[in-house]
C-alpha positions in Angstrom: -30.3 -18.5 -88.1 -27.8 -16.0 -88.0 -28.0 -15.3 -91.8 -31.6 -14.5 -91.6 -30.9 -12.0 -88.7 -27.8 -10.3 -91.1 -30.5 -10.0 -93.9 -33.0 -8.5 -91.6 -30.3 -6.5 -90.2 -29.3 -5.2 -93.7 -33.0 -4.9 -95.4 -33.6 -3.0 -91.9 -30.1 -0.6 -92.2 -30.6 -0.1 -95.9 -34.4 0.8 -95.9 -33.7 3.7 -92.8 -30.7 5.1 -95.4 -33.1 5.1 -97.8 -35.8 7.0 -95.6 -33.4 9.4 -94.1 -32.1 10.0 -98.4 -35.6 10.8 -99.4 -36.1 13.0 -96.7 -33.0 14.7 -97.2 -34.0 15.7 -100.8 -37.9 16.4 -99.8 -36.4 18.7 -97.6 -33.8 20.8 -100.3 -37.0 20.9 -102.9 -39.0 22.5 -99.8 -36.2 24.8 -98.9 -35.1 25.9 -102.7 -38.6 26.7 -102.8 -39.5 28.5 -100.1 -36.7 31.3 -101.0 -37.3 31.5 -104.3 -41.1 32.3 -103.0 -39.6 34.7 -100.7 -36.7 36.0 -103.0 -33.8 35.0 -101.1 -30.5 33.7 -102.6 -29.7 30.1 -101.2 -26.5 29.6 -100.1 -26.0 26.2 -98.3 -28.5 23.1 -96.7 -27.5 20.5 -94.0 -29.2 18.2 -91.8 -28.4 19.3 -88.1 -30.4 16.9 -86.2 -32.5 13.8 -86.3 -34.5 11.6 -84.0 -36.5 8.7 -83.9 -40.1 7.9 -82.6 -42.7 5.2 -82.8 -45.0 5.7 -84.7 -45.8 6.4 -88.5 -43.6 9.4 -88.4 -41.0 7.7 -87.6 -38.4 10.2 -88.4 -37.6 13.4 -87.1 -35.5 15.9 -88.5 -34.6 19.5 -88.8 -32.2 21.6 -91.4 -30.1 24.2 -91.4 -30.1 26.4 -94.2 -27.7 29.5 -95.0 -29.0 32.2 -97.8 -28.7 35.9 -98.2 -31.4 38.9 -98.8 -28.9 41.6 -99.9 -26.3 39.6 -101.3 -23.6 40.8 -98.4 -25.1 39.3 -95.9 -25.7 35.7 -94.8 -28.2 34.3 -92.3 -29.5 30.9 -91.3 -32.8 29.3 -90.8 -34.1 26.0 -89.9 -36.7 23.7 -91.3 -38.1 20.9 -88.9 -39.6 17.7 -90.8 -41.9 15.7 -89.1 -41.5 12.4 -91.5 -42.1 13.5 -95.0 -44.9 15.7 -94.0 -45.4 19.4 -91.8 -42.6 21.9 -92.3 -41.9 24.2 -89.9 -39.6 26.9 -91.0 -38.2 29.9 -89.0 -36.0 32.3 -90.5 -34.4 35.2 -88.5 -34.9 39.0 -89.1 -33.3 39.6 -92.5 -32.1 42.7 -94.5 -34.3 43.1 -97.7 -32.7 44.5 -100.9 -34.4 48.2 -102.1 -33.9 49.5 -105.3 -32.9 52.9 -105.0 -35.4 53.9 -108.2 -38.4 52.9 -106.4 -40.5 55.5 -104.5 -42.0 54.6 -100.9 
C-alpha cells in the first residue's frame, strides 16, 4: 500500500515539475517575442509568483521581465499566465530610442 501511494506521490510531483517547466519556457518564447515585436532589448525573465486552482487551468503564474528601450536604461514588466493560454502583459512607461537623423 504504501508503495503505490510513493508512486502516485512521485508520478503526481514529477508531472506538476513538468507543467510548471513547460510553462516556464511557453512563457520566455512569449516574452522574447513580444520585445522583439516591440523593439526592446531583453535583459532578464523570472517567475515571481504562482498559484494553484481547480480547474483545467490549473496553474497560475506571472513573470517578471527586465529589458531596456534606450540601452541605458532598464525597466520591468510582468506577464501573467493563465495555464498555457491568455497572456496578460503590462509594461511601464518606457524611454524610446530617436535617431537624431530622422525628421519629426
Amino acid at each position: 500500500m504504501t508503495d503505490l501511494l510513493f508512486i502516485l506521490l512521485s508520478v503526481t510531483v514529477g508531472s506538476l515539475f513538468w507543467k510548471l517547466r513547460q510553462q516556464s519556457e511557453l512563457a520566455k518564447e512569449m516574452i522574447t517575442a513580444h520585445c522583439a515585436k516591440l523593439d526592446l532589448q531583453l535583459l532578464s525573465v523570472a517567475r515571481s509568483q504562482f498559484n494553484y486552482q481547480l480547474g483545467k487551468d490549473f496553474l497560475q503564474a506571472s513573470f517578471v521581465f527586465e529589458f531596456s528601450s534606450d540601452n541605458d536604461n532598464c525597466y520591468q514588466g510582468r506577464l501573467y499566465l493563465s495555464g498555457l493560454k491568455r497572456p496578460r502583459f503590462e509594461l511601464p512607461v518606457y524611454r524610446t530610442f530617436e535617431d537624431p537623423n530622422t525628421l519629426n
